[in-house]
N, C-alpha and C positions, 0 to 999 in steps of 0.2 A: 272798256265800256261795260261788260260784262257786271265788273264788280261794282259801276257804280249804281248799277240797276238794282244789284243786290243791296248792297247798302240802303239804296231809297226805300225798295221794299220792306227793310227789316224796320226802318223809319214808320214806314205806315201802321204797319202791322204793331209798333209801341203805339206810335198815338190811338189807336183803335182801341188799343188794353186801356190808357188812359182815360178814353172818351168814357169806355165803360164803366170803370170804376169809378168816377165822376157822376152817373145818374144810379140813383134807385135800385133797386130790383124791380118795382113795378114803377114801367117809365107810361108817364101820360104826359101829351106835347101839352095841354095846355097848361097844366102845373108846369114844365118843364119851362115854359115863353113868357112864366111867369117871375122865376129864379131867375136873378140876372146876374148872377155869380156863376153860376150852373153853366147859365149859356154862356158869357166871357172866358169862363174856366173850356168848353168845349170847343167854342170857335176858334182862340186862339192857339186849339191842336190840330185845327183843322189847314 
C-alpha cells in the first residue's frame, strides 16, 4: 500500500508542474476563466 501512496503522490506532484507550466507567470483568475484552453488544459490534470 505504501508504494501506491507513493506513486499517487509522485502523480500529483507532475500534474502540479503541469498545472504550472500551463498558466502565465502572472496568473489573474479572470483572464484565466477566460482562456478556455488554459482551463481544459488544467482541469483535465486535475
Amino acid at each position: 500500500m505504501e508504494d501506491e501512496i507513493k506513486t499517487w503522490l509522485e502523480d500529483i506532484k507532475q500534474a502540479i508542474s503541469e498545472i504550472n507550466d500551463f498558466l502565465p507567470d502572472q496568473k489573474d483568475f479572470f483572464q484565466f476563466k477566460k482562456d478556455l484552453k488554459t482551463k481544459r488544459a488544467i482541469e483535465g490534470n486535475v
